[in-house]
DOKOL-956310 format. One record per residue (C-alpha): residue in one letter; x, z, y; residue number from 1. Coordinates in Angstrom, 3 decimals, decimal comma. Layout:
N
REC   resn         xx         zz         yy   resi
REC      A          X          Z          Y    NUM
...
This chain:
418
REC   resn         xx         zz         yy   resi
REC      X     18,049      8,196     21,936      1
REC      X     17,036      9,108     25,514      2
REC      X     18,687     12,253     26,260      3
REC      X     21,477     13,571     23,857      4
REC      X     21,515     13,740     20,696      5
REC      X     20,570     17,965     20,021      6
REC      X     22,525     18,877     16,410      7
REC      X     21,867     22,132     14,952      8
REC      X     24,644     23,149     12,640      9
REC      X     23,683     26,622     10,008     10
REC      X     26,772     27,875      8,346     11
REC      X     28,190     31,182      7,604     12
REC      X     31,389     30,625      7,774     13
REC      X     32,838     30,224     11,299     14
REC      X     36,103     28,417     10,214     15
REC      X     33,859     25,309      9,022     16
REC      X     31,099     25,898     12,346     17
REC      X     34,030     25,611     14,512     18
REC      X     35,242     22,106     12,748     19
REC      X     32,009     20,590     12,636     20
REC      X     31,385     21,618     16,188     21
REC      X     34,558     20,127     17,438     22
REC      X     34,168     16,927     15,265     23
REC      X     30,107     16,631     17,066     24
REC      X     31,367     17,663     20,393     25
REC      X     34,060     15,108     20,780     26
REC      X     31,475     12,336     19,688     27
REC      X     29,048     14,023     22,765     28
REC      X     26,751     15,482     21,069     29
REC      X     25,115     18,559     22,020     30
REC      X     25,987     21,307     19,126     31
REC      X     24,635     24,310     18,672     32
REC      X     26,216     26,646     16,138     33
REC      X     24,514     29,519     14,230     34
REC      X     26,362     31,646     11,827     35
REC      X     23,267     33,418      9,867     36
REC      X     20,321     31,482      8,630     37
REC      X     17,508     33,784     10,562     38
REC      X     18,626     33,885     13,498     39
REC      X     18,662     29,859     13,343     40
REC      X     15,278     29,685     11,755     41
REC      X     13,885     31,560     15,125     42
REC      X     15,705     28,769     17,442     43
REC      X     14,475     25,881     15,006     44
REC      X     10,915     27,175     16,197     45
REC      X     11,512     27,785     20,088     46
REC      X     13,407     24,443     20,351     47
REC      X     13,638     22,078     17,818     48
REC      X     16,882     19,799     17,479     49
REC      X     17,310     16,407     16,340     50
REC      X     19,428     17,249     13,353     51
REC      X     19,989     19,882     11,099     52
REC      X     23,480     20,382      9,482     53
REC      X     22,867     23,357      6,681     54
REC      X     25,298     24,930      4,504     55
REC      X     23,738     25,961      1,242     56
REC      X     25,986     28,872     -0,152     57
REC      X     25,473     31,631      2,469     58
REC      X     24,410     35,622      2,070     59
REC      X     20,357     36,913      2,809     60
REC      X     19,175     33,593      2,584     61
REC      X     20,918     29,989      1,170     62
REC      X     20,190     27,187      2,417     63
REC      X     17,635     26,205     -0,290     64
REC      X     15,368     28,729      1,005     65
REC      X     16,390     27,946      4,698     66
REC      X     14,935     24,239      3,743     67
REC      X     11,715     25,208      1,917     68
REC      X     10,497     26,869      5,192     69
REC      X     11,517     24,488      7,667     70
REC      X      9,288     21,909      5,272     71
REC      X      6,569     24,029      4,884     72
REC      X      5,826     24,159      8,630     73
REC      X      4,259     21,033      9,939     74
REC      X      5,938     21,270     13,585     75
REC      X      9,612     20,941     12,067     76
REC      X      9,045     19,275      8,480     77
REC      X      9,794     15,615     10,592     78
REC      X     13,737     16,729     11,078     79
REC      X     16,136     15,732      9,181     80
REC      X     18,129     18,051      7,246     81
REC      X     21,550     17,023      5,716     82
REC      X     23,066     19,322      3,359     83
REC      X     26,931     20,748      3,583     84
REC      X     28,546     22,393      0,297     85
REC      X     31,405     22,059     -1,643     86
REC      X     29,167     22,271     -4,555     87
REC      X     29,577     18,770     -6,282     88
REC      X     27,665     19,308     -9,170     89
REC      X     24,897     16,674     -9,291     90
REC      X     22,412     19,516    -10,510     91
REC      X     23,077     20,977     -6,724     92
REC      X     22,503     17,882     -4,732     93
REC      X     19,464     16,688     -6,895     94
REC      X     17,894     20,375     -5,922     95
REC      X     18,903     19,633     -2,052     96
REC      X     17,538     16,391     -1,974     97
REC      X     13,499     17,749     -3,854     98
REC      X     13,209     20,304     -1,578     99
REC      X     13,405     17,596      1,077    100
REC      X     17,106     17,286      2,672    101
REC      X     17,826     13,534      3,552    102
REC      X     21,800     13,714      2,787    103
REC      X     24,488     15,666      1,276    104
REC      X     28,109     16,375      2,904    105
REC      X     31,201     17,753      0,620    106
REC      X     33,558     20,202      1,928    107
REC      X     36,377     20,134      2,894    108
REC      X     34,618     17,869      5,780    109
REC      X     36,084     14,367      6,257    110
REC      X     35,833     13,873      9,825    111
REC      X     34,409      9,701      9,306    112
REC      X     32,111     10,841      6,465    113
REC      X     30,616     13,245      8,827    114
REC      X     29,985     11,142     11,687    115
REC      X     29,023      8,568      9,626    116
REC      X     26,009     10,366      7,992    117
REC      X     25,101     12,004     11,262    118
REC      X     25,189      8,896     12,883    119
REC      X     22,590      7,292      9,942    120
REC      X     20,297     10,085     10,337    121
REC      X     20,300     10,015     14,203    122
REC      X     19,587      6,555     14,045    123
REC      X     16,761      6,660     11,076    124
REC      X     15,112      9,147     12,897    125
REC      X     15,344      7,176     16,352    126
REC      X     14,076      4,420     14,806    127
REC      X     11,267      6,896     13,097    128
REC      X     10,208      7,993     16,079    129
REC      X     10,149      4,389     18,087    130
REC      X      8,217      3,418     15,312    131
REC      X      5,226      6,164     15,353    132
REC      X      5,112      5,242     19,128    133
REC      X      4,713      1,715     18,759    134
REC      X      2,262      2,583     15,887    135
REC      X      0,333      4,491     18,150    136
REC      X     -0,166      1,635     20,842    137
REC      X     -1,064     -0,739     17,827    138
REC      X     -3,268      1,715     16,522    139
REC      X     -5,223      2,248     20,713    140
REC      X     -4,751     -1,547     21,217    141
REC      X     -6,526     -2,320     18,481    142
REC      X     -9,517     -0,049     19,052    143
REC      X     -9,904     -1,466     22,091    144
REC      X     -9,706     -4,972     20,728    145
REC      X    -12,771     -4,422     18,819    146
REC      X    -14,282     -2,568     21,082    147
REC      X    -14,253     -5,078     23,363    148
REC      X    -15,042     -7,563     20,573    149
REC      X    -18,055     -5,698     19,711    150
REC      X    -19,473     -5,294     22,855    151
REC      X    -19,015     -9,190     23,453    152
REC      X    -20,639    -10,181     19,930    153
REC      X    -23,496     -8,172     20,538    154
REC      X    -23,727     -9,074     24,329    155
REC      X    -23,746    -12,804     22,892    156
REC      X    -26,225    -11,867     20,468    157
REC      X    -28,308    -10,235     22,217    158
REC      X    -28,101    -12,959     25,440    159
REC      X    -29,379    -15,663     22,417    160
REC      X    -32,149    -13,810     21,714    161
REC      X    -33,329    -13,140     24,725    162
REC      X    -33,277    -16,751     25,791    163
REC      X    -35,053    -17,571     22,383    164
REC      X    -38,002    -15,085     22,548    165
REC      X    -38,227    -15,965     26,834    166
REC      X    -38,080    -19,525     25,645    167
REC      X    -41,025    -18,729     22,375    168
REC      X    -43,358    -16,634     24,623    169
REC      X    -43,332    -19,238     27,534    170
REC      X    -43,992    -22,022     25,031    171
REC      X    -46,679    -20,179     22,527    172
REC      X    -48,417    -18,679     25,697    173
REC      X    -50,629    -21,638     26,957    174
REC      X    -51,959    -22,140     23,495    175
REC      X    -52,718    -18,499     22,995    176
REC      X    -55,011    -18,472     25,881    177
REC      X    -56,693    -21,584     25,262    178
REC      X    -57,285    -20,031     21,196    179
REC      X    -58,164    -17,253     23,030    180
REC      X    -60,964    -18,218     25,841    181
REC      X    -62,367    -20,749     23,498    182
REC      X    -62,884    -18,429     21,120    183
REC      X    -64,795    -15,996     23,962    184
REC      X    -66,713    -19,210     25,106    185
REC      X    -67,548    -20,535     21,079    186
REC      X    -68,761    -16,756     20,591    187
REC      X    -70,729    -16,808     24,048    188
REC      X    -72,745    -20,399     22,691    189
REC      X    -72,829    -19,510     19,319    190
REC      X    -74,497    -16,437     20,436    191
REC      X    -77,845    -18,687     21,979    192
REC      X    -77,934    -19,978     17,992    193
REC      X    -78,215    -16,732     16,307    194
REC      X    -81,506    -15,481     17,574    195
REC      X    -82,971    -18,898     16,100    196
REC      X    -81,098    -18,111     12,876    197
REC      X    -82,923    -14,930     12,418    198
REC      X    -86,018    -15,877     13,238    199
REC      X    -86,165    -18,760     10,664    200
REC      X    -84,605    -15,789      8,267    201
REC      X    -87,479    -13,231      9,020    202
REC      X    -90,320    -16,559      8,464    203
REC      X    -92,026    -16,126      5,666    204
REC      X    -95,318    -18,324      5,797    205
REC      X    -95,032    -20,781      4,413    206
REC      X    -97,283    -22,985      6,444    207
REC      X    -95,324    -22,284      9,736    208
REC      X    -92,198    -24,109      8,377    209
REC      X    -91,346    -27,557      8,814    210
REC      X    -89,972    -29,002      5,798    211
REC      X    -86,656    -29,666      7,130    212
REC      X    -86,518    -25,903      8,402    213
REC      X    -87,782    -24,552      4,660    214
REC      X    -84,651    -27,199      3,090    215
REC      X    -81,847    -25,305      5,685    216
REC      X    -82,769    -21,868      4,973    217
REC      X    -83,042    -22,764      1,108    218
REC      X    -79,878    -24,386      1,250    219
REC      X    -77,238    -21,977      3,872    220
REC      X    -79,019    -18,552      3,837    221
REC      X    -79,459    -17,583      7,430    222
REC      X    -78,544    -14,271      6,884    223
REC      X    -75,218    -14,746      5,784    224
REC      X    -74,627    -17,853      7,965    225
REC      X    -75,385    -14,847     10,360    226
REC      X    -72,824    -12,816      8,920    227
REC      X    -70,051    -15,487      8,304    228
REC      X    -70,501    -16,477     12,210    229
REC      X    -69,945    -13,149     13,393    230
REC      X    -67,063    -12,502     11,346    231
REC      X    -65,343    -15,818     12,198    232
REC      X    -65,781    -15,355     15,403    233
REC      X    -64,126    -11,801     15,481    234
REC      X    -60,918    -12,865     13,551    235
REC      X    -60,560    -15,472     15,607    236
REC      X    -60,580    -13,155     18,510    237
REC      X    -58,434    -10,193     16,769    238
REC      X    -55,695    -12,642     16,096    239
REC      X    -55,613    -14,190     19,571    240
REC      X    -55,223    -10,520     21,129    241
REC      X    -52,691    -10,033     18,027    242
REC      X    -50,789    -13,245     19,354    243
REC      X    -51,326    -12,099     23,134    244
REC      X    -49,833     -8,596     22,505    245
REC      X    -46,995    -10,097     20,615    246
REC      X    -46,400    -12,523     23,730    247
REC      X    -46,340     -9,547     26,215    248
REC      X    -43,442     -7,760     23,705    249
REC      X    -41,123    -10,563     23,743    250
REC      X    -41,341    -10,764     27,361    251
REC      X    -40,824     -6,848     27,511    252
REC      X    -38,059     -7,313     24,862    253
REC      X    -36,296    -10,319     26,793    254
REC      X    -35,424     -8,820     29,860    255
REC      X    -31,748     -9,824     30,254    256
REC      X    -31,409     -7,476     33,709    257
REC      X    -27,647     -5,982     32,285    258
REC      X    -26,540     -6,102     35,837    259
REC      X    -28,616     -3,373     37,845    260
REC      X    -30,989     -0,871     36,533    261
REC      X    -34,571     -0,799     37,109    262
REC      X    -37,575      1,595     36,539    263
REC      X    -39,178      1,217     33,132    264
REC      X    -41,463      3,010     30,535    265
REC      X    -39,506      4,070     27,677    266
REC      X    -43,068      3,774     25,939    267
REC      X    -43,579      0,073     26,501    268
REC      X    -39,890     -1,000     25,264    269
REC      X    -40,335      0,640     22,036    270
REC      X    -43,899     -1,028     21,276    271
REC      X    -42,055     -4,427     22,640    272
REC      X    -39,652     -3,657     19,713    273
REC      X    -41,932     -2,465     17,021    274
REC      X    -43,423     -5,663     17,177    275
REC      X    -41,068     -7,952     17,267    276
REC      X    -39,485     -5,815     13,919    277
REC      X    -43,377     -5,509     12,665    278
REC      X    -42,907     -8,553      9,717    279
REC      X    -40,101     -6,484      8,184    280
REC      X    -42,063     -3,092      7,631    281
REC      X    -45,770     -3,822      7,375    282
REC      X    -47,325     -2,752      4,266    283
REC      X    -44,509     -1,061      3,316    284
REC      X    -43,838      1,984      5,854    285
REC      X    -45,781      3,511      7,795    286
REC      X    -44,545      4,122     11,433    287
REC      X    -45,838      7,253     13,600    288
REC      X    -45,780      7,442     17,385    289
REC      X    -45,893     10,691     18,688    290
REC      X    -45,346      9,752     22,475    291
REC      X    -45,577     12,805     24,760    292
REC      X    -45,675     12,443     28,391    293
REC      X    -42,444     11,265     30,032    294
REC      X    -41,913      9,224     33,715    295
REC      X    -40,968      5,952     33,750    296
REC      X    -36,931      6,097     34,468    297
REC      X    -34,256      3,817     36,188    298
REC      X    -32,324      2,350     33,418    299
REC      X    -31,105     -1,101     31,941    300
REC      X    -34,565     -1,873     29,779    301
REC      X    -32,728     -4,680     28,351    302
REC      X    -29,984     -2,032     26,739    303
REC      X    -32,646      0,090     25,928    304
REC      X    -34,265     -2,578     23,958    305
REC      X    -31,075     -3,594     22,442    306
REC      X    -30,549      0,360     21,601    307
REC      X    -34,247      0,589     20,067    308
REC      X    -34,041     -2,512     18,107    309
REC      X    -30,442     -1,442     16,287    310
REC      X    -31,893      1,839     15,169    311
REC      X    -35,268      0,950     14,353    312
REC      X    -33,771     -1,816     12,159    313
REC      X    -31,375      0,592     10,853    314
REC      X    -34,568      3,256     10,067    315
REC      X    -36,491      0,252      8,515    316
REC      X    -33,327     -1,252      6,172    317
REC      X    -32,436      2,613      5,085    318
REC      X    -36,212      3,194      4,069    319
REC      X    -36,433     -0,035      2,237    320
REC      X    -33,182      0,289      0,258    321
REC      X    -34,754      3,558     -1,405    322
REC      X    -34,260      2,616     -5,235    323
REC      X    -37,412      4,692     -6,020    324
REC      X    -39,613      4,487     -3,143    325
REC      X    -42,619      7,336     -2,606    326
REC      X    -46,182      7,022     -1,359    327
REC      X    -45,424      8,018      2,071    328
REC      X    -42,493      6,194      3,432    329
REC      X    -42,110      6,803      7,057    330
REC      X    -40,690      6,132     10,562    331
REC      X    -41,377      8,782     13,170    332
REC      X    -40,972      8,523     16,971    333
REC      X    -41,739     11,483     18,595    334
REC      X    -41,070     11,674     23,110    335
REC      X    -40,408     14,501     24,951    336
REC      X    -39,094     15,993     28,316    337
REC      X    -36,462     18,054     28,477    338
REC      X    -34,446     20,083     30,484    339
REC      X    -30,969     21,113     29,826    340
REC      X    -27,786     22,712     32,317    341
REC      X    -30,035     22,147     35,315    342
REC      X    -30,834     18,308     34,278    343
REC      X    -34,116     16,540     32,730    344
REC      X    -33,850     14,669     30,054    345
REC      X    -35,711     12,093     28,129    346
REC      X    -35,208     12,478     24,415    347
REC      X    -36,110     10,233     21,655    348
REC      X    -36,214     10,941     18,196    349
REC      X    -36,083      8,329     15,650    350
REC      X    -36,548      9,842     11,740    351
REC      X    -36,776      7,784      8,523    352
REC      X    -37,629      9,040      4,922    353
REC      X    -34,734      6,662      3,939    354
REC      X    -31,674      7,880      1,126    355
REC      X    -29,620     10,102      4,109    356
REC      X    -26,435      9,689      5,195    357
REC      X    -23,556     10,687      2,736    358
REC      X    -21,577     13,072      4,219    359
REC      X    -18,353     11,882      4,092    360
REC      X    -19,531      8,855      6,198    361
REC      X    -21,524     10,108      8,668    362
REC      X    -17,999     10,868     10,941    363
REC      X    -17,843      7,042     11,098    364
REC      X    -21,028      5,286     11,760    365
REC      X    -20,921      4,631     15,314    366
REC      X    -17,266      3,065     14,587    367
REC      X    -17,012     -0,578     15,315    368
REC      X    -17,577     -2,867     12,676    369
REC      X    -18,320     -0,036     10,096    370
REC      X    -21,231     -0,642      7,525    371
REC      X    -22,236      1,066      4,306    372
REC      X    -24,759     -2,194      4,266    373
REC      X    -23,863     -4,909      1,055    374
REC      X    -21,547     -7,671      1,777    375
REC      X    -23,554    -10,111      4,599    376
REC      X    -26,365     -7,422      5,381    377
REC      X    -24,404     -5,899      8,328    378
REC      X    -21,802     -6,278     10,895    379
REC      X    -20,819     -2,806     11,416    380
REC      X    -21,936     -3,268     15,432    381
REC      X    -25,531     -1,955     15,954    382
REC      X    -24,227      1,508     16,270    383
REC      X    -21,118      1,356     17,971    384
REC      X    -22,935     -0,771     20,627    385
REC      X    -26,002      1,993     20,592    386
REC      X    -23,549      4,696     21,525    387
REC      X    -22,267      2,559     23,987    388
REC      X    -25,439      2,019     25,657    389
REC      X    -26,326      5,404     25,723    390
REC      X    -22,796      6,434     27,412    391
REC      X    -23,888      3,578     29,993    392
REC      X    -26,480      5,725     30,834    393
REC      X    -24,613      8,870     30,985    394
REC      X    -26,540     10,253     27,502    395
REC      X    -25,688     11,106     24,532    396
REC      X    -26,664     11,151     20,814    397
REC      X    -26,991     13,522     17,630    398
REC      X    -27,040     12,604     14,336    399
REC      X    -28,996     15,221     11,556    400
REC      X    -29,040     13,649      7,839    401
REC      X    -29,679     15,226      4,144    402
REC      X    -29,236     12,925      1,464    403
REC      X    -32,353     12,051     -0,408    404
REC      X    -34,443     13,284      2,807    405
REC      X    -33,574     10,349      5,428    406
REC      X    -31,803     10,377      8,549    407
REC      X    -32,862     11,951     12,001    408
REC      X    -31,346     10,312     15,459    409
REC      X    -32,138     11,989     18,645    410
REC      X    -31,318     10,002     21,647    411
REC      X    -30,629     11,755     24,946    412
REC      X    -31,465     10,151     28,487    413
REC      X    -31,135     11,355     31,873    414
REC      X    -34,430     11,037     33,399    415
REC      X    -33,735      9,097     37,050    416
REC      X    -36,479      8,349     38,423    417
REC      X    -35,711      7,003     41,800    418
């Protein structure tokens, strides 16, 4: 050990204290000597030893009793207690050893048996006690081994797909445009055509009509050629605006600026991230903005993408996994300003109308790789790097949940504007 060895020995007799302290002292230890068992209990408490030698036959309280309160106390259960009787029966030291003694010493004392078994113990416990420390450092090391491997999966993640959806809305862009103004320009000419359409729709004498005229409008119906133009037309210019709008959220979402923080609408990066999640929820839930009016903040928008997408997936899988879904599943997003201990804050609150959050799990979902997900369906990272990005930003997050009723996370950011 460190410092020396600190060897309590509780015996009412002072005959055998003064042999067992001479016996300890010679070998260096420190000794302290206590002839009544209450009067040691209060010193076990105020300074703990190292060692406990404890006689078991001794008036007011034997050392049975002496041993079932030392254990019951959490701050002095850890030391070891060797027994010292010259009861031999094997009835005795089976009752020494349950309540929780680690050894058992026969009088009279034999002065090698002695130091042998408070040698053992000194060393046990030493080696105890080296091994809870190095325990410990495992135990920090590796939290901060997958911390660290966390954030670096994720960062890699996330650095792929931003290259892949800068890289898809640079290359689907052009072609957008082109579906896009053609469509304006094939609307614009086809628009010279319809009044002619109409008019040979509205003819009605007979005489008037050519015979190639009377054969078109028997054979294609003006009036829904009309109709089918128009409506053509308008797809084709509700899905190039679709397309265009999807273009302008990868860009928003692909913003790899990790290394300084910019001003951004909190707004625009969670429509950037709806969409590119859209595919996985339409038709089946129904999502709710309820933006209220917030400034546009200095922040890392990538992050804040990153942040949005994890727990928007997370809202969309939880809602999804429902084994009897309702009529009215639901993702809510609801803005606000706030102002808390002198500061503003933006908060964002992200609900589902997924199964909850057991209780006895909710303590550990923002711990790395953690996952009530199947097998494959998650890597235990989306929250753990969430909470990190919030932290980043000097926020913070709470977490409300009733099973059956779906979860509730509020996100917490301070609102820097300049």
């Amino acid at each position: 050990m460190g410092k020396t060895p600190n060897i309590m020995v509780i015996d009412d007799t002072a005959t055998n204290l003064a042999v067992v302290e001479d016996i300890l002292a010679k070998q260096g230890y420190e000794v302290r000597p206590f002839p009544k068992a209450a009067m040691a209990l209060r010193a076990v408490f105020n300074d703990p030893p190292d060692l406990i030698l404890l006689d078991i036959m001794m008036p007011e309280m034997d050392g049975y009793e002496v041993c079932t309160r030392l254990k019951a106390d959490k701050t002095v259960r850890d030391i070891p207690v060797i027994f010292m009787s010259a009861l031999t029966e094997t009835i005795d030291k089976v009752k020494a050893f349950s309540l929780g003694g680690v050894d058992y010493i026969t009088k009279p004392f034999h002065v090698d048996e002695v130091l042998a078994r408070v040698n053992t113990h000194l060393k046990l416990m030493q080696y105890r006690t080296d091994m809870e420390i190095k325990n410990r450092e495992l135990e920090r090391t590796l939290s901060e081994l997958k911390d660290a491997q966390s954030k670096l999966v994720q960062s890699e993640k996330m650095a792929s797909l931003g290259v892949l959806t800068a890289g898809i809305a640079h290359e689907i862009n052009n072609p957008i445009n082109f579906i896009n103004a053609s469509a304006r320009a094939l609307k614009k000419k086809l628009g010279k055509i319809i009044p002619l359409l109409e008019r040979i729709d509205k003819e009605t004498a007979e005489e008037k009509i050519s015979p190639i005229i009377r054969q078109f409008k028997e054979d294609t119906e003006p009036g829904a050629l009309i109709s089918a133009i128009n409506e053509l037309t308008s797809n084709i210019n509700s899905g190039a605006e679709r397309s265009i709008q999807i273009v302008k959220g990868l860009r928003t979402f692909s913003r790899l600026d990790e290394a300084e923080k910019k001003k951004a609408d909190i707004h625009q990066n969670m429509d950037s991230t709806l969409i590119l999640l859209h595919s996985q929820y339409q038709n089946i839930i129904s999502v709710r903005k309820e933006y209220g009016e917030i400034p546009d903040i200095i922040c890392y928008p990538g992050k804040l993408n990153q942040l949005f997408l994890n727990i928007l997936r997370n809202a969309v899988d939880a809602v999804k996994s429902k084994k009897e879904p309702g009529n009215d599943e639901s993702i809510r997003i609801r803005t606000d300003l706030i102002h808390q201990e002198g500061k503003e804050y933006v908060r964002v609150e992200i609900s589902d109308t997924g199964p909850g959050i057991p209780e006895e799990i909710r303590d550990r979902i923002f711990d790395p790789f953690f996952t009530s997900k199947d097998v494959g369906s998650g890597t235990g990272l989306g929250l753990s790097i969430s909470l990190a990005i919030i932290e980043s930003h000097g926020g913070w997050i709470d977490v409300k949940s009733e099973v059956g009723k779906g979860a509730c996370f509020t996100i917490y950011i301070p609102s820097e504007t300049s």
